[in-house]
C-alpha positions as CSV (number, residue, x, y, z in Angstrom):
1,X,154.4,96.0,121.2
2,X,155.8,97.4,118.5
3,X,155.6,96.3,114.8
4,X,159.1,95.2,114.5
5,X,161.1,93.1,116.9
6,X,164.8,92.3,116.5
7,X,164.6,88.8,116.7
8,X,160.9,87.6,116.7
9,X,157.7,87.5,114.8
10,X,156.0,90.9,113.4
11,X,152.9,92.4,114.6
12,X,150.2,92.0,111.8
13,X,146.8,93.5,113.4
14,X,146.0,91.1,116.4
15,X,148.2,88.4,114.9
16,X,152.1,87.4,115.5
17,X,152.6,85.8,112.3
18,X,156.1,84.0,112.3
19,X,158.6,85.5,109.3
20,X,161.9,86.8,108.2
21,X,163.7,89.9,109.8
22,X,162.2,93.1,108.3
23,X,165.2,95.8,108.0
24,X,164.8,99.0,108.3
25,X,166.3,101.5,105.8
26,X,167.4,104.8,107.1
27,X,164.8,106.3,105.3
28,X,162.6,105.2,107.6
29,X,160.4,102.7,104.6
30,X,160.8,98.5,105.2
31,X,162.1,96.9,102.8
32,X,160.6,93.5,101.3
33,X,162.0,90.0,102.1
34,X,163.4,88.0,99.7
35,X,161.5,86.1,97.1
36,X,158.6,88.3,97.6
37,X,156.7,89.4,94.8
38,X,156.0,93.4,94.8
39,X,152.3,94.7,94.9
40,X,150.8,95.9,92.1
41,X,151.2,99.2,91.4
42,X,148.7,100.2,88.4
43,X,144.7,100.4,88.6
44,X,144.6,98.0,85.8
45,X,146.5,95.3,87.9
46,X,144.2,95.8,91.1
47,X,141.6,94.9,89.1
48,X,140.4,91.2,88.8
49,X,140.5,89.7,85.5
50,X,137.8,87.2,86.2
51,X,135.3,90.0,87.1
52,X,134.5,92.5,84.2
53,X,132.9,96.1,85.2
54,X,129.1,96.7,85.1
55,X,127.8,99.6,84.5
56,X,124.4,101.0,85.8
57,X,122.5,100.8,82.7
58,X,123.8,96.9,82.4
59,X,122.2,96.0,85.7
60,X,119.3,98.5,84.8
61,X,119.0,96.6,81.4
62,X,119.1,93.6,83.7
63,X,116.2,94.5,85.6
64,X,113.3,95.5,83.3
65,X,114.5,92.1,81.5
66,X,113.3,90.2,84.9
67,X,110.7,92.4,85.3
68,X,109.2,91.7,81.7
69,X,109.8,88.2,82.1
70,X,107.3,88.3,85.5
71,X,104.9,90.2,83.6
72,X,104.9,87.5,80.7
73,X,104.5,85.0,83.0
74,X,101.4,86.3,85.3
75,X,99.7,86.9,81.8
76,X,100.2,83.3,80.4
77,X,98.9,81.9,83.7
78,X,96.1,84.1,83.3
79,X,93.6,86.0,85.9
80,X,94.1,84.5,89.6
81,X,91.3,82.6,91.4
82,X,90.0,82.1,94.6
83,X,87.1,80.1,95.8
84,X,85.4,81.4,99.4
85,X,82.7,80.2,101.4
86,X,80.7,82.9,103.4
87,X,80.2,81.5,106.3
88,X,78.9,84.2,108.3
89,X,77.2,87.3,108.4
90,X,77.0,89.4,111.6
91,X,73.2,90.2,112.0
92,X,74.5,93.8,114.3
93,X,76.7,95.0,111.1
94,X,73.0,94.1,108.9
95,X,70.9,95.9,110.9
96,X,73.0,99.1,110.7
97,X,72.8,98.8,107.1
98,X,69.3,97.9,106.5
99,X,68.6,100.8,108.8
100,X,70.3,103.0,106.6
101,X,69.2,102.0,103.3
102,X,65.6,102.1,104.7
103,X,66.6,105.6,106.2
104,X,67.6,106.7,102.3
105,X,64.6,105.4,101.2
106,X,62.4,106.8,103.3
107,X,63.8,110.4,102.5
108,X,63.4,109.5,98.7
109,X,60.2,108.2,99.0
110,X,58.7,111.6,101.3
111,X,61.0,114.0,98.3
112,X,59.3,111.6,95.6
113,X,55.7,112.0,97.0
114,X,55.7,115.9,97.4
115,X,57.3,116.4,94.4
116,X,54.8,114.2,93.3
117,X,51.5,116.2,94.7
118,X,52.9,119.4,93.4
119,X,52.8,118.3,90.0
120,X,49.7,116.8,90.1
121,X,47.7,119.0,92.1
122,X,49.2,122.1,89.5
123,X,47.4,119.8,86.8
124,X,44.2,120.2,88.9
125,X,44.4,116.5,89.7
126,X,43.0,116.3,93.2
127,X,40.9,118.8,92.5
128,X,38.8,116.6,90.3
129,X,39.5,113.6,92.5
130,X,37.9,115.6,95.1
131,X,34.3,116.4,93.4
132,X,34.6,112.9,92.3
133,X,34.6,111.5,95.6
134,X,32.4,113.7,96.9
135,X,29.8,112.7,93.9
136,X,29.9,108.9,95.2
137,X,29.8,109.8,98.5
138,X,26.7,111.8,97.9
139,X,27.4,114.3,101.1
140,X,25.5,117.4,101.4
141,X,27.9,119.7,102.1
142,X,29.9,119.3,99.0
143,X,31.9,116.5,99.6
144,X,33.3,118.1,102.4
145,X,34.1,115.0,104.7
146,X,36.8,113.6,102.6
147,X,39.3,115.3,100.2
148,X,42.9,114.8,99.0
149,X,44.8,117.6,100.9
150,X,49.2,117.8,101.5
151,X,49.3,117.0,104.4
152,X,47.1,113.8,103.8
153,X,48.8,112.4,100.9
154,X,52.2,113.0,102.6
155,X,51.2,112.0,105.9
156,X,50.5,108.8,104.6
157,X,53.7,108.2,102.7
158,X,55.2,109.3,105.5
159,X,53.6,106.6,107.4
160,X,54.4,103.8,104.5
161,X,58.1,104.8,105.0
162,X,58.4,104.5,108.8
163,X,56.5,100.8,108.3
164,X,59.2,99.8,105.4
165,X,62.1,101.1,107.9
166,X,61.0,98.7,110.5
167,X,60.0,95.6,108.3
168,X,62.9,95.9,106.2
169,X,65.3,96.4,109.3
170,X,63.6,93.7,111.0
171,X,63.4,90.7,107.6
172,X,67.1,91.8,107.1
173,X,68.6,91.3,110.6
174,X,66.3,87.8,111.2
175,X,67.7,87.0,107.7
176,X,71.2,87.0,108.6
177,X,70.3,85.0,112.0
178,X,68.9,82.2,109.3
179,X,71.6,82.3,107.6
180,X,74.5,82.0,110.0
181,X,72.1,78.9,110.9
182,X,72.1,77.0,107.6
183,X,75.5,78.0,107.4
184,X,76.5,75.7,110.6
185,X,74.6,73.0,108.5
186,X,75.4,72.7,105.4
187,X,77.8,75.2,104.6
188,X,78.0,78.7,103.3
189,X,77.5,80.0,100.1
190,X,80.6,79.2,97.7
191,X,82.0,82.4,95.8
192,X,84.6,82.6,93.3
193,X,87.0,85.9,93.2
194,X,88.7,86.4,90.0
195,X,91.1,89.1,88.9
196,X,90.5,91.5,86.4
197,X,91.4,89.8,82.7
């Protein structure tokens, strides 16, 4: 269909919309009906009164005021809140961390221990500790049966630590299993989260 017809409606996109004859000048240009007002031909007149422009910084200026006024009000309501119960603790994940921390420990306390004995035994410490145990025990070959040695002193805090692994491993985990138990009865412990001021 084309966009005039001689006598019938013109073809506006996918509506027929009723209306005058439109004439065709030889030019080849349509000309305007009647009582119908021209378009506008100027920038100034496609504009909108009713709608000034805005420019970015205006809707820039726009924004950090918004943004000012959020942070003004978060800092009169003051640091959020929240109250939590703990309500359970998962005895597997507290056993792998009481392992560990008496696994640390242990290394500290063997490190602290024969750093320990060197010093002292530099100072001639165990030396003296040894003639004086030998003195009480009143051995005849010198006090020979007994004496402070390395491998003594460190065995046995060697031996202290791998008791404190297995304890502490052990009160931790059955500790959580208590817990979780009074937890079911009369409810967990109450903490209360606060932002920074």
């Amino acid at each position: 269909m084309t966009d005039t017809q001689a006598n019938g409606p013109a073809a506006v996109g996918r509506a027929h919309v009723g209306g005058p004859e439109v004439a065709e000048t030889p030019s080849g240009k349509f000309t305007r009906p009647p009582g119908m007002t021209p378009p506008p031909t100027s920038p100034d007149a496609l504009t909108p009164p009713s709608a000034p422009p805005t420019s970015s910084s205006a809707k820039v200026a726009e924004a950090v005021k918004a943004a000012r006024q959020a942070v003004s009000a978060a800092a009169a309501r003051g640091p959020r809140r929240a109250r939590l119960h703990l309500k359970r603790i998962d005895p597997w994940s507290v056993m792998k961390f009481s392992f560990a921390v008496s696994l640390v420990l242990f290394i500290v306390l063997i490190v602290a221990t024969t750093v320990l004995y060197i010093a002292l035994d530099s100072m001639g410490v165990f030396t003296s500790l040894n003639e004086l145990v030998g003195s009480l025990v009143g051995s005849d070959d010198g006090g020979e049966g007994f004496k402070f040695t390395a491998r003594g002193v460190i065995g046995v805090s060697a031996l202290l630590g791998v008791v404190n692994m297995v304890l502490f491993t052990a009160m931790a985990t059955l500790g959580a299993f208590v817990y979780n138990v009074c937890a079911d009865l009369v409810g967990g412990i109450e903490l209360t989260l606060s932002e920074k001021e």
